[in-house]
N, C-alpha and C positions, 0 to 999 in steps of 0.2 A: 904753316906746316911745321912740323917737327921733325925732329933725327930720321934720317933715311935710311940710318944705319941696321937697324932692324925691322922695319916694315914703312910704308909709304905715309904720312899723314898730310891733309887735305883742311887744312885748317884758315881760320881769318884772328889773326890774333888783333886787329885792331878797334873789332867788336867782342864784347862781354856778352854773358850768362844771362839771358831773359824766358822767362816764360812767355808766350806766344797768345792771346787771346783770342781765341773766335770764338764766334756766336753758337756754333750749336759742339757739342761734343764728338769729337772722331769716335767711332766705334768701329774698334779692328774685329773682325769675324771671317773664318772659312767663308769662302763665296758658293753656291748651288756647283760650283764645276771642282768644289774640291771633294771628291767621295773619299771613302773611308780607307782606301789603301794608301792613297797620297797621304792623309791624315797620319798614318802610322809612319808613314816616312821623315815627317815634318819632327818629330822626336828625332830622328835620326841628325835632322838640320842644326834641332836645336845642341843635340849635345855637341856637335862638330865646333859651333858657334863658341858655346861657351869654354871648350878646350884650346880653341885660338889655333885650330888645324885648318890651316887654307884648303891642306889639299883633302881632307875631308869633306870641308864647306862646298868646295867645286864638285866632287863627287854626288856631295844628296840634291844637289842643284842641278843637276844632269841626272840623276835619276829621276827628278821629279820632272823635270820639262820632255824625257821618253816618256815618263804616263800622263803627257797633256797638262799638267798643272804651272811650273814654271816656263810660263811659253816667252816670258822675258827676259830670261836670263839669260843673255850671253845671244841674243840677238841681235847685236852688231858685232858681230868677231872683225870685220872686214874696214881698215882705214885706209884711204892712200892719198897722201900730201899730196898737195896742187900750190901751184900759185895761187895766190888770192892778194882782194885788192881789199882796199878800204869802203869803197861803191858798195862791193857785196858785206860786207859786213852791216853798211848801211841798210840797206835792201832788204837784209831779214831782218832788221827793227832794232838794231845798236843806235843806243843815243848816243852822243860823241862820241861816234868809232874812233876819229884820230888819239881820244886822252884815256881809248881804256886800258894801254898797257904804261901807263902811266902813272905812279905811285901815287895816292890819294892823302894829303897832309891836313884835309876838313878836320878830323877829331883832334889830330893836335896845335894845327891853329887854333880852334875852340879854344883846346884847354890853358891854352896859354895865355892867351887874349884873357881868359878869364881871368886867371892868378896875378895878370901884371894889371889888369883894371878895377881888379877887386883890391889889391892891394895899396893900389894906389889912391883909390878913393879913403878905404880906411885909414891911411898914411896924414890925407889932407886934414880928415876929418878929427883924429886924434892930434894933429898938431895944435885943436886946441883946448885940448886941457891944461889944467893950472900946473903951474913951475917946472920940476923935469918931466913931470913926465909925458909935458908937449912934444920932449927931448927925446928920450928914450925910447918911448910907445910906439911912436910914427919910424923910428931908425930899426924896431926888431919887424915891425910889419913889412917893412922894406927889403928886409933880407932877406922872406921868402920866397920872393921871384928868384934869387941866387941861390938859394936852398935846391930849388925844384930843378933849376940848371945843373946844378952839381950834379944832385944826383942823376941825372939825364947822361949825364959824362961817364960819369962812375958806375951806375947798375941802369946801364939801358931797361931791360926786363918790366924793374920794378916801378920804373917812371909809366912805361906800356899799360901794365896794371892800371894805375890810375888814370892814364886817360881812356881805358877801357871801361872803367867803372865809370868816368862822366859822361861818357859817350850816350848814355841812358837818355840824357835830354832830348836827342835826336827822335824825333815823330817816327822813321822810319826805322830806329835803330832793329825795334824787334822782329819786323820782316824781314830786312834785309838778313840777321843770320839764318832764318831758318831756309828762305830762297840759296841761300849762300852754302849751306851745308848740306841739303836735301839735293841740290844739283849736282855733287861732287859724290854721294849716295849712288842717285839714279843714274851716272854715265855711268860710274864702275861696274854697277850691277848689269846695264846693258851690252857692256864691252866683255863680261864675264870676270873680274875682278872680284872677287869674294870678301867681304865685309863682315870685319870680327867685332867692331865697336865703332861707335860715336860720341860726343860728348858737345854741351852747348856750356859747359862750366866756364865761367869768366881766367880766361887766363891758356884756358884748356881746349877751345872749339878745334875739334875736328873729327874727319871719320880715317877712321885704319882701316888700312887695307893691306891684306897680305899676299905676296904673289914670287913662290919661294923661286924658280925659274927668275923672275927678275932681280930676285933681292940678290944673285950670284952674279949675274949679269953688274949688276950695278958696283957689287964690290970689288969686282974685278975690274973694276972701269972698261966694261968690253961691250956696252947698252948697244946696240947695234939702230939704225933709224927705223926701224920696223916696231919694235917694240918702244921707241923715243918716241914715233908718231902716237901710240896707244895710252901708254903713260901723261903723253901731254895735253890729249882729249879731256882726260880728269881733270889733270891738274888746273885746266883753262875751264873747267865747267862751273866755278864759285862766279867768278867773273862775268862768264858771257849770261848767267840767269841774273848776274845784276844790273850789267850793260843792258841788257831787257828788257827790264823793269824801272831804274833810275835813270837821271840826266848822269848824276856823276857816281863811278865804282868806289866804294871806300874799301873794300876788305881783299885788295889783290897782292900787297905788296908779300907775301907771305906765299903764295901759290907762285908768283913770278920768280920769285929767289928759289923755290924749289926745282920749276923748270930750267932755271940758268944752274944748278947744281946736277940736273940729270943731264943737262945738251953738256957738260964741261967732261961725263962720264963716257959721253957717246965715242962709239968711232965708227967711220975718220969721224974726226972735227967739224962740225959746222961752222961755216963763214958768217958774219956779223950780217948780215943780207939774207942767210940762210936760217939763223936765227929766227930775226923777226919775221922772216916770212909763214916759219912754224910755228910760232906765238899766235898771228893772224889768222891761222889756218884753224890751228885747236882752235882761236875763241871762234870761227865760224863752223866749226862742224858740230863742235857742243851744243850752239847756243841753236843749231837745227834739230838737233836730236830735242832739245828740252820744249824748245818750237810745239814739235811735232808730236811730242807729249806731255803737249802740258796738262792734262788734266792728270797725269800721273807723276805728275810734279808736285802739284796741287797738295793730291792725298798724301804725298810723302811728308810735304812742308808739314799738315795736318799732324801725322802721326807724329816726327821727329818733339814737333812740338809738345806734344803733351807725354813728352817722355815715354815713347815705346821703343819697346826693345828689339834688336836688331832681328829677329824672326818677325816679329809684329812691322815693321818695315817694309821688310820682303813682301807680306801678306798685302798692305797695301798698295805696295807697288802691282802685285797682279792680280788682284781683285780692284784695282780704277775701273771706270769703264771709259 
């Protein structure tokens, strides 16, 4: 996730920018239940969208769900925290519920492994050529294990980048963003959260969402747990559609620092117990919602994937069946 500072983002930064392959092509189309007056409204959608007016966005999204057309939007307005155990998170099909709010270091063990075995092979191996440069060759190979550390020290960011960009080897890499970004889509859209933009750009993965009541709330550090309960449904919805689907989550540590940034905003305070109990709670009530729609998970991963735009989104969010 990104700066909070001006709107919400819902990001996995420790997956990169892939195109998405499936077998037949998404084709986004009005559905039989959208008539020609909804139709004229959806102009109205699109310009709100591209102006980055939430409360416009909310507006034609509410007009369109009184004329029957967005019957999705904003059909769970309603959260309320409970206890929750680890059993129930099990229960609705979390692989290792105990390690999903657990940072995920798979890509950069990867990448690291690589660089200190790769280097060291070609270290061994250049040690023998003739006179110095048995010397030299294998001692400058050598220092780019300390190179890549340095800069790991120095420009976190830009070391990210790259093992974003190696990350690619992973069989699974390019599902899991589109599951990863298409769930944090479809909660917001269901909790009524309006969605101005997305992006699967390596470096850049997330969806914005603008919610100008909160973004006050937030700056004022005065997030009350009613709206901290609603916020952290999203923000756990990357997570629980990959706890889902994978043994292990790789792309949470970015959505969990955002949630420990909004609970730090809240008042009162929540207790370290109280915490994790609402960490638990979102990845179980998301990972119900996505559960219980997954086939309009599905067509979301679909569209996001082949790069449609956030009307065309919408549209296949309520035109699944």
């Amino acid at each position: 996730m990104a700066s909070l500072m001006t709107s919400c983002f819902f990001s996995n930064p420790r997956l990169g920018y892939y195109q998405y392959r499936h077998q037949t092509q998404l084709r986004i189309r009005a559905s039989s239940s959208s008539s020609a007056a909804p139709g004229v409204h959806l102009n109205t959608l699109q310009s709100a969208i591209d102006k980055k007016d939430s409360n416009a966005v909310k507006e034609a999204l509410d007009q369109l769900r009184e004329e029957g057309w967005a019957k999705r939007w904003s059909s769970q307005p309603y959260v309320s925290r409970r206890t929750t155990s680890l059993r129930e998170l099990t229960n609705l099909g979390m692989k290792n519920a105990e390690n999903l709010a657990i940072p995920s270091v798979r890509n950069d063990a990867a990448f690291l492994v690589t660089v200190v075995g790769t280097t060291s092979v070609l270290g061994v191996l250049t040690g023998q050529l003739p006179g110095d440069w048995g010397f030299f060759v294998p001692y400058l190979i050598g220092s780019i294990s300390l190179v890549v550390l340095a800069v790991g020290s120095i420009s976190p960011g830009l070391l990210q980048a790259a093992i974003g960009g190696f990350s690619t080897i992973f069989p699974d890499y390019q599902e899991r963003i589109a599951r990863h970004e298409a769930a944090h889509f479809l909660i917001a859209y269901l909790l009524g959260f309006p969605v101005l933009d997305y992006s699967l750009d390596i470096g850049k993965e997330h969806v914005n969402l603008i919610d100008e009541k909160m973004q006050k709330l937030i700056y004022s550090g005065q997030l009350d747990t009613k709206e901290l309960d609603r916020i952290a449904v999203v923000a756990m919805a990357g997570l629980a559609a990959e706890g889902l689907q994978y043994d292990k989550v790789v792309g949470q540590s970015a959505d969990l620092l955002t949630l420990q940034r909004l609970i730090n905003r809240t008042k009162p305070q929540l207790s370290k117990e109280q915490q994790q109990n609402l960490t638990r709670w979102a990845v179980l009530f998301s990972g119900s919602l996505i559960k219980n729609n997954n086939a309009i998970h599905e067509a979301l991963v679909g569209a996001m994937s082949n790069k449609a735009t956030v009307l065309e989104c919408i549209q296949a969010i309520e035109n699944a069946a």
